[in-house]
BABAGU-588982 format. One line per 2 residues: their letters; for each residue y, x, z of N, C-alpha, C, CB. Coordinates in Angstrom, 2 decimals. Glycine has a CB too. Example, Ala and Ser with C-alpha at 12.3 -4.5 7.8 and 13.67 -1.06 7.14 Angstrom:
BEGIN
AS) -5.69,13.19,7.80,-4.50,12.30,7.80,-3.30,13.20,7.80,-4.47,11.31,9.05 | -2.25,12.85,7.08,-1.06,13.67,7.14,0.03,12.90,7.87,-0.60,14.08,5.72 $
This chain:
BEGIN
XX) -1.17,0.83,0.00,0.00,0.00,0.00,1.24,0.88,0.00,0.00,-0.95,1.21 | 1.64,1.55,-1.04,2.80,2.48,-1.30,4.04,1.24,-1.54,2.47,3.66,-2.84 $
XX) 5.22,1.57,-0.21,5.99,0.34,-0.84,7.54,1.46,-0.76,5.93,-1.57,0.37 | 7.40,2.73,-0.73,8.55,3.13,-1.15,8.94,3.62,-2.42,8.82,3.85,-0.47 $
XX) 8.36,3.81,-3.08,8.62,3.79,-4.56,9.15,2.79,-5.10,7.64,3.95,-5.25 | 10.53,2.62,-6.03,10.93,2.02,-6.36,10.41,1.16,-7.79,11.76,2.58,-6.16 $
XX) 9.44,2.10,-8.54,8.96,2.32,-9.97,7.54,1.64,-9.16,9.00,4.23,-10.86 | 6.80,1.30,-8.48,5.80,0.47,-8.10,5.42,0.03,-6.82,4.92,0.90,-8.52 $
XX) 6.91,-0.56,-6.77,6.87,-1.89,-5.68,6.39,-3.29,-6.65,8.74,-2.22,-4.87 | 5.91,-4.21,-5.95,5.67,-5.29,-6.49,6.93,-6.03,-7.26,5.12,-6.01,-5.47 $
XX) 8.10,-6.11,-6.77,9.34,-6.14,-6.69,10.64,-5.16,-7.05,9.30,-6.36,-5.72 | 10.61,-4.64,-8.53,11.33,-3.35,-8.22,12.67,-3.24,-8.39,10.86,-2.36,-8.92 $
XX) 12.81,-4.32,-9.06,14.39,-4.65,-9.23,15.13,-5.50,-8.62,14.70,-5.01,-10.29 | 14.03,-5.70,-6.80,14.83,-6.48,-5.79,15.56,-5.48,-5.13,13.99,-7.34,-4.78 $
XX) 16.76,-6.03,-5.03,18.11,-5.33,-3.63,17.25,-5.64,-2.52,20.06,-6.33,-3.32 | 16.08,-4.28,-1.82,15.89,-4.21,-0.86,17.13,-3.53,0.66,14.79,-3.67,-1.27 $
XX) 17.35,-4.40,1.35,17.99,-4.25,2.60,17.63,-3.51,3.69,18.10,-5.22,3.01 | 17.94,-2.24,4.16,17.01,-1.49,5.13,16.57,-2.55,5.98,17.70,-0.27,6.00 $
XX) 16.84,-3.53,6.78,16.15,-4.16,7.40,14.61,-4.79,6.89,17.00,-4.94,7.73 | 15.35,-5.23,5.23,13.36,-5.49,4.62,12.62,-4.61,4.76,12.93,-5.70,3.07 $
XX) 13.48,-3.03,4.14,12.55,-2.29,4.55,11.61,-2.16,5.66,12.97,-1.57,4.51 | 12.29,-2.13,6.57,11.64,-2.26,8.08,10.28,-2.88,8.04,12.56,-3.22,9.09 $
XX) 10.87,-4.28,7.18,9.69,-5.34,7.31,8.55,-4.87,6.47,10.11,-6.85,6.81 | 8.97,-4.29,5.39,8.24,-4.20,4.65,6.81,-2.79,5.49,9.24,-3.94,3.24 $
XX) 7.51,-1.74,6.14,6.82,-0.70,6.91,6.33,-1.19,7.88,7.51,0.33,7.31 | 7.25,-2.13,8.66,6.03,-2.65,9.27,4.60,-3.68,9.39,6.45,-2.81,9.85 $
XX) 4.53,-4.24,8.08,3.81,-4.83,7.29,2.47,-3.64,6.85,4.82,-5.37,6.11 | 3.61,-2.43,6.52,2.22,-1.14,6.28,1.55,-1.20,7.67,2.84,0.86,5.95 $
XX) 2.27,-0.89,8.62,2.04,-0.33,9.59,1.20,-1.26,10.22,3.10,0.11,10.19 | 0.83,-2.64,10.52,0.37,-3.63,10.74,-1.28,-3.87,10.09,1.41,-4.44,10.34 $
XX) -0.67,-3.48,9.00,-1.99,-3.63,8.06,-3.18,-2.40,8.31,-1.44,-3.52,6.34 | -2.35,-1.50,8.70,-2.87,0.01,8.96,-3.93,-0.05,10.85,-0.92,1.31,9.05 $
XX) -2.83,-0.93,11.63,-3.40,-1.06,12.67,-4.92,-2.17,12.93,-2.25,-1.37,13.38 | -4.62,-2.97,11.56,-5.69,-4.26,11.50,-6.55,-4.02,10.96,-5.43,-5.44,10.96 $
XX) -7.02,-2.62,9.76,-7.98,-2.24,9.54,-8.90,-1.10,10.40,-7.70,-2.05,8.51 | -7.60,-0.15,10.96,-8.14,0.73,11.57,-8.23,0.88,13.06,-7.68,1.59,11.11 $
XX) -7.41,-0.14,13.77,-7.02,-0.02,15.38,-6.75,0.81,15.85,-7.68,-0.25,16.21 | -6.10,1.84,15.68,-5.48,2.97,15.80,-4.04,2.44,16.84,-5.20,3.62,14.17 $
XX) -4.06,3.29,17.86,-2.48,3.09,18.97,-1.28,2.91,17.77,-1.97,4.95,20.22 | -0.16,2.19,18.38,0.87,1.66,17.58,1.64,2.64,17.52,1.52,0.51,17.98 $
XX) 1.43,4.15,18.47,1.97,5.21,17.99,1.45,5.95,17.52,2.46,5.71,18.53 | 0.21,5.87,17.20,-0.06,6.87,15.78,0.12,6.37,14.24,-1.63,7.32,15.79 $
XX) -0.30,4.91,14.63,0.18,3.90,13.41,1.98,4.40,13.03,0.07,1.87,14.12 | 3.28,4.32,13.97,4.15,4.54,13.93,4.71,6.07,13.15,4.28,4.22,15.04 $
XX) 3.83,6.48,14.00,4.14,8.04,13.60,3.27,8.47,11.58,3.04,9.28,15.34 | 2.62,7.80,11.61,2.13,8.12,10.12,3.44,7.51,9.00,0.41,7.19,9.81 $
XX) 3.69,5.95,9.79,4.61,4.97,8.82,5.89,6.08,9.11,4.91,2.93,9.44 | 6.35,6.33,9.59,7.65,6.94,9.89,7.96,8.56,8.79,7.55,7.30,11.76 $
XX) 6.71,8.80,8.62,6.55,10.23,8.06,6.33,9.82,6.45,5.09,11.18,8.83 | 6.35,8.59,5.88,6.39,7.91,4.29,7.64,8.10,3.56,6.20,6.29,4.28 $
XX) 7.13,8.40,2.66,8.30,8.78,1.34,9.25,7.34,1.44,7.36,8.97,-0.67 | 10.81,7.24,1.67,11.46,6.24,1.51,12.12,5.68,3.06,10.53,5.32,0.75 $
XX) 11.28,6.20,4.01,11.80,5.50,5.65,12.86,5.98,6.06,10.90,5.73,6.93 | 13.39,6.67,5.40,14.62,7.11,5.70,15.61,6.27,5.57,14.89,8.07,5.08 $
XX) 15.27,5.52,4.07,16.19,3.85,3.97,15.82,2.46,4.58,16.23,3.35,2.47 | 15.15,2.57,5.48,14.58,1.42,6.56,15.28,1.52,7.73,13.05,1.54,6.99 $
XX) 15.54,0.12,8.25,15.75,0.18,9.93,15.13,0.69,10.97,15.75,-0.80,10.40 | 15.33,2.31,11.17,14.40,2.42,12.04,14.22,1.70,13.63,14.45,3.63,12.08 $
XX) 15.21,1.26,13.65,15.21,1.27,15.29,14.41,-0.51,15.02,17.35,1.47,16.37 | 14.50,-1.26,14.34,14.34,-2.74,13.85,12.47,-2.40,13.70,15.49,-3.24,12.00 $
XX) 12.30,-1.42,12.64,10.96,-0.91,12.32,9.98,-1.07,13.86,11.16,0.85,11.71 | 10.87,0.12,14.63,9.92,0.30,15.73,10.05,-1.18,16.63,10.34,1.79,16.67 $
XX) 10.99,-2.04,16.81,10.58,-3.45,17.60,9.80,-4.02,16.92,11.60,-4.47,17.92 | 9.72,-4.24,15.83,8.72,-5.04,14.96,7.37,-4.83,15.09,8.92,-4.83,13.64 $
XX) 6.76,-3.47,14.97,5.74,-2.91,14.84,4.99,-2.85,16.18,6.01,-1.77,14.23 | 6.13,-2.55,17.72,5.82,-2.53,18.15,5.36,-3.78,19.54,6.23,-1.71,17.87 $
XX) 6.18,-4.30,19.26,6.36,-5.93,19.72,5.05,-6.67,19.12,7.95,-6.74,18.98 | 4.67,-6.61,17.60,3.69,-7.48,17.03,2.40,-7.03,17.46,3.75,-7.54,15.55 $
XX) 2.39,-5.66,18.13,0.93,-5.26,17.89,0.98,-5.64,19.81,0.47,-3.20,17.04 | 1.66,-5.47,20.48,1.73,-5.89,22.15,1.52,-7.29,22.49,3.18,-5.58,22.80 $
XX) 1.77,-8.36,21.50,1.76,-9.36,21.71,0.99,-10.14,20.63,2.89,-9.59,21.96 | -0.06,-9.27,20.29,-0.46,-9.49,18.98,-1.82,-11.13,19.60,-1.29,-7.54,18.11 $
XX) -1.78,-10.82,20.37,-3.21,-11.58,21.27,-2.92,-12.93,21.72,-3.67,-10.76,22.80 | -1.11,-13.34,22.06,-0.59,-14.19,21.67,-0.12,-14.89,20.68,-0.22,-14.09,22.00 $
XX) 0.09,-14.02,20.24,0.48,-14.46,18.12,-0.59,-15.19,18.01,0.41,-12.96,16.53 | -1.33,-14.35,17.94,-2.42,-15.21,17.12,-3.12,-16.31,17.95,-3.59,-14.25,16.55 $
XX) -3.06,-17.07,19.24,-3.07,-17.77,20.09,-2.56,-18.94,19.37,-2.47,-17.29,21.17 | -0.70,-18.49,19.45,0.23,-19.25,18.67,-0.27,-19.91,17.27,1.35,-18.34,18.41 $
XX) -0.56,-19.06,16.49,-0.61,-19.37,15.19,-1.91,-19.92,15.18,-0.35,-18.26,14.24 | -3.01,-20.21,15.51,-3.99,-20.91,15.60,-4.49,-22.59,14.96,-3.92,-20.81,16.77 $
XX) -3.73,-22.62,16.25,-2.88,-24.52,15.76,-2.80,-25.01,14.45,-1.15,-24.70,16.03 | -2.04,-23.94,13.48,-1.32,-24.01,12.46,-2.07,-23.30,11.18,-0.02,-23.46,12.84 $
XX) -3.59,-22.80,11.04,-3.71,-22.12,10.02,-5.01,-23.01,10.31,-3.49,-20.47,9.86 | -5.65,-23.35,8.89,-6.94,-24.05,8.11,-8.53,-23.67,8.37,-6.75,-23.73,6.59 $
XX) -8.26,-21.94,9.21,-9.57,-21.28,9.11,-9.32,-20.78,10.10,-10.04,-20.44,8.05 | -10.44,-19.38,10.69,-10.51,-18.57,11.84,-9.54,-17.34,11.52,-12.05,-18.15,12.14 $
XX) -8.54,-17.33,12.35,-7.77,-16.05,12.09,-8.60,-14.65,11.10,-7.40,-15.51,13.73 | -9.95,-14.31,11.86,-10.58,-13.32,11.29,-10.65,-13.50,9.61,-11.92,-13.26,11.97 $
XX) -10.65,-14.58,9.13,-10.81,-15.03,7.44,-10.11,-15.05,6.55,-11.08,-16.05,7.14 | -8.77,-14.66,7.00,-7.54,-14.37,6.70,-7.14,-13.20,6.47,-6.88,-14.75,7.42 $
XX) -6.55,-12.65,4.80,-6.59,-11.21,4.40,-5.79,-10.25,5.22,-6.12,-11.07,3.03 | -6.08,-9.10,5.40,-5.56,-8.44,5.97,-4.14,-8.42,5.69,-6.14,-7.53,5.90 $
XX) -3.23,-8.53,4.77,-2.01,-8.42,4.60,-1.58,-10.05,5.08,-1.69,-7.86,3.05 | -1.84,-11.32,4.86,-1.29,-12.61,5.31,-1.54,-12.63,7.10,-2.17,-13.96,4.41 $
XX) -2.47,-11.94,7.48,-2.61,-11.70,8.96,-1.73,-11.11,9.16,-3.64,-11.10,9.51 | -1.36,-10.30,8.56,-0.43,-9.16,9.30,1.19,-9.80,8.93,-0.74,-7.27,8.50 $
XX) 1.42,-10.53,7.72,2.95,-11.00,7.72,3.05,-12.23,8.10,3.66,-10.94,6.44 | 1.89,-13.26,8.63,2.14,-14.17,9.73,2.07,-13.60,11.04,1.26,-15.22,9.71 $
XX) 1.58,-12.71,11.78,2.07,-11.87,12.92,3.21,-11.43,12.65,1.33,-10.79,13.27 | 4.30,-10.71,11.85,5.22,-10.28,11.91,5.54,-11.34,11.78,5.58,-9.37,11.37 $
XX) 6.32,-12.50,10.97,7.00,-13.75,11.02,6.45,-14.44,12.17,6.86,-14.57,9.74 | 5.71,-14.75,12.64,5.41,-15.02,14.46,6.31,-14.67,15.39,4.24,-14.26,15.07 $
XX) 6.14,-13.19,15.34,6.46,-12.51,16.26,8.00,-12.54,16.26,5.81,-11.29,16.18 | 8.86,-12.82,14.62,10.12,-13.18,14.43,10.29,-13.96,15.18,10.50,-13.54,13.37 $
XX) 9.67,-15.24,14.38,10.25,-16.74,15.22,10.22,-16.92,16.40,9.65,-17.92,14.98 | 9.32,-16.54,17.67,9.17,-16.47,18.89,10.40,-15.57,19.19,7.79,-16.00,19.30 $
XX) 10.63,-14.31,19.07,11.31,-13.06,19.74,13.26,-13.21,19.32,10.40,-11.34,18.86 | 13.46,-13.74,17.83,14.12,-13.13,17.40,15.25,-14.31,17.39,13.58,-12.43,16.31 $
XX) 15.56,-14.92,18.10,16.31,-16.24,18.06,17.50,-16.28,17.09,16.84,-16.57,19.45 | 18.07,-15.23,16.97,19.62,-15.39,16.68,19.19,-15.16,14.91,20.93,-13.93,17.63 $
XX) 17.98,-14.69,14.47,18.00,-14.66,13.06,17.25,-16.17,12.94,17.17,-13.21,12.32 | 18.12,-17.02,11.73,18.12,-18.00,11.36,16.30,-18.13,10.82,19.38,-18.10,10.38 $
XX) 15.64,-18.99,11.45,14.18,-18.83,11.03,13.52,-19.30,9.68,13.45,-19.46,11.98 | 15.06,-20.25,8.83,14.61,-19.99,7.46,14.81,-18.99,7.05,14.98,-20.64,6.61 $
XX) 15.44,-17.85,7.42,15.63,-16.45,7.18,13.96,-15.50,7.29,16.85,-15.96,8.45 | 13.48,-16.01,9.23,12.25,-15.46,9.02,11.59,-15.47,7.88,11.54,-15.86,9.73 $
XX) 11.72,-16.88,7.79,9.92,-17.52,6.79,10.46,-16.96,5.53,9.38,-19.82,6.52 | 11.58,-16.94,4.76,12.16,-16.36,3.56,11.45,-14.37,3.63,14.29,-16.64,3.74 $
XX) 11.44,-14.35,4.29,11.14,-12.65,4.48,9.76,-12.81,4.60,11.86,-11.74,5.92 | 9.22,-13.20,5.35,7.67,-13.54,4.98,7.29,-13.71,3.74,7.21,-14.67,5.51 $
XX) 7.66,-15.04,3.06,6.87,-15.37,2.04,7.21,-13.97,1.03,7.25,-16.97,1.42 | 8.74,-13.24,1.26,8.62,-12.32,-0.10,7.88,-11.13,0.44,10.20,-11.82,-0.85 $
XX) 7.48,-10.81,1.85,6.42,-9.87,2.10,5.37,-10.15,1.24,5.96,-9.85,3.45 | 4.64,-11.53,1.80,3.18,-12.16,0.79,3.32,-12.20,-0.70,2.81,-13.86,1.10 $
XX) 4.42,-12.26,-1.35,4.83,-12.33,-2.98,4.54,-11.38,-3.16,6.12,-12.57,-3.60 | 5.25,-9.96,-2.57,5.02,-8.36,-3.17,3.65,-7.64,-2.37,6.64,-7.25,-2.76 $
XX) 3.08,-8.32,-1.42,1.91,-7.47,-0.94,0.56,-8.35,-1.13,2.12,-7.02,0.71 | 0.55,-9.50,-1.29,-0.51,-10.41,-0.91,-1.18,-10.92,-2.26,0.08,-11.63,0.01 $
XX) -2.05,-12.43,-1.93,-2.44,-12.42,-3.39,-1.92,-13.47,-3.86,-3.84,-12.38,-3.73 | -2.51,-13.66,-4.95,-1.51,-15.13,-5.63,-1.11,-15.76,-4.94,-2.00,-16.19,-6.40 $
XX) -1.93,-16.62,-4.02,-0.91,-17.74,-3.74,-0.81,-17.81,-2.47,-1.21,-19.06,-4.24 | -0.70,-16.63,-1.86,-0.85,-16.06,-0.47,0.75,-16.21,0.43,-1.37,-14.28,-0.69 $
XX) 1.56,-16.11,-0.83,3.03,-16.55,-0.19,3.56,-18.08,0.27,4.03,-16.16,-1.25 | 2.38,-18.64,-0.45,2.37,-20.35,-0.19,1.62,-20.75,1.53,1.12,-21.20,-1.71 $
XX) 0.71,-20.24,1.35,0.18,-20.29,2.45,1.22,-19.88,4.04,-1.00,-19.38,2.12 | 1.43,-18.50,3.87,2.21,-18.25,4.95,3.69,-18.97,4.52,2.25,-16.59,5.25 $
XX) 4.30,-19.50,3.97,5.62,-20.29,3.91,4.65,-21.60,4.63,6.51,-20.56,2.04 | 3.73,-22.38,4.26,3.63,-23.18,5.40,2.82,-23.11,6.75,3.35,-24.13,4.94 $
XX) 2.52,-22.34,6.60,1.70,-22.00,8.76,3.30,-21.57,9.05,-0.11,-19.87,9.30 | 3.99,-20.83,8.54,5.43,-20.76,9.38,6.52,-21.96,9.42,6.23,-19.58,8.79 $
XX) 6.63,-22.43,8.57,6.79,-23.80,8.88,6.18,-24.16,9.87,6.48,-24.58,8.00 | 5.51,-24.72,10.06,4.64,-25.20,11.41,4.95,-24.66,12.26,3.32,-25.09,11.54 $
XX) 5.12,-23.62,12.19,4.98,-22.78,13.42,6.41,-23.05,14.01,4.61,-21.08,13.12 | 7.41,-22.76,13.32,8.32,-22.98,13.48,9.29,-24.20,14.34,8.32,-22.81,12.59 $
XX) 8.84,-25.27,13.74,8.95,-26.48,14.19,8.42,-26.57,15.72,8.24,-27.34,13.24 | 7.30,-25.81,15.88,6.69,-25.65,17.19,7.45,-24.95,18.46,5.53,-24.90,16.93 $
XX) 8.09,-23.43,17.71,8.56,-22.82,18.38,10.15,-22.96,18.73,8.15,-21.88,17.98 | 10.66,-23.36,17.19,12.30,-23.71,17.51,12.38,-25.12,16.97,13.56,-22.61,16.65 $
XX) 11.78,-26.10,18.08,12.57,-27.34,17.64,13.69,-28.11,17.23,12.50,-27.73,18.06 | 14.58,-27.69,18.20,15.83,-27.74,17.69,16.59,-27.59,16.67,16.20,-27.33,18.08 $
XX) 16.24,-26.10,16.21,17.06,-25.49,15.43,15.99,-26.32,13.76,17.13,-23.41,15.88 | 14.64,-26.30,13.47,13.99,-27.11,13.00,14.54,-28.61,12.40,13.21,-27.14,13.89 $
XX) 15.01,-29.00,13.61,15.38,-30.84,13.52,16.68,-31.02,13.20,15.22,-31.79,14.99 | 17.61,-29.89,13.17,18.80,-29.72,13.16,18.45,-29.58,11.26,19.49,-28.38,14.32 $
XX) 17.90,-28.50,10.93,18.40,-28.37,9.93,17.46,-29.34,9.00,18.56,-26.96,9.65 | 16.26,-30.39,9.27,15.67,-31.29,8.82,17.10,-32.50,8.48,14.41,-31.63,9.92 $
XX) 17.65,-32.22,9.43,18.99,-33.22,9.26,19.81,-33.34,8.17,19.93,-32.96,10.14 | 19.99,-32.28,7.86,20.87,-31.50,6.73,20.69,-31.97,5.25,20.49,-29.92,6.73 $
């Protein structure tokens, strides 16, 4: 999963934002911990040492990465409810960018959570499979509604 190259990202002529970046490394980094279980600081320390992290949020990178994999046992608690199958059946990359968009919507209040799920689904567009961005746009939905009602019913209003 090489996502600093500009010439073969899934996406190459998107205006990536160091903060996507972030998302996007920690999406490596996630994926890296879900195949291999490796500590979130050796996971960290490999993602950090990739061609391109220099244009990522680092400090955003390391809450992400490190927040999703600490609370990873709740995430997926959370997200349960809301997905069709057994977490385990679920590809390694849609596991890993519904844990990071989880771990958004729960943690991250002040970013607008159609913002989360928007960053999700274009994680699943450029890393996942066909129609893998559909899927996680609605378990986060759900999820969402679950976690920020308010802000949910507010903008259902709209």
């Amino acid at each position: 999963m090489n996502t600093t190259d500009k010439s073969t990202h899934a996406n190459p002529n998107k205006n990536r934002t160091p903060r996507h970046r972030a998302r996007e490394f920690a999406l490596q980094g996630l994926y890296q911990w879900l195949l291999n279980n490796e500590p979130a600081s050796t996971v960290a320390k490999h993602i950090r040492s990739a061609h391109g992290f220099d244009k990522a949020d680092s400090e955003y990178f390391t809450e992400l990465l490190n927040g999703t994999i600490a609370q990873s046992v709740e995430l997926r608690e959370t997200l349960t409810p809301t997905v069709d199958r057994p977490i385990t059946e679920l590809s390694p990359i849609e596991h890993a960018v519904l844990l990071l968009g989880a771990w958004e919507l729960k943690n991250k209040i002040e970013i607008p959570y159609r913002v989360v799920i928007n960053e999700a689904v274009e994680l699943a567009k450029s890393f996942g499979g066909i129609d893998g961005h559909k899927y996680v746009n609605g378990v986060l939905d759900r999820m969402a509604g679950k976690l920020r009602p308010d802000e949910a019913a507010a903008d259902a209003k709209r």
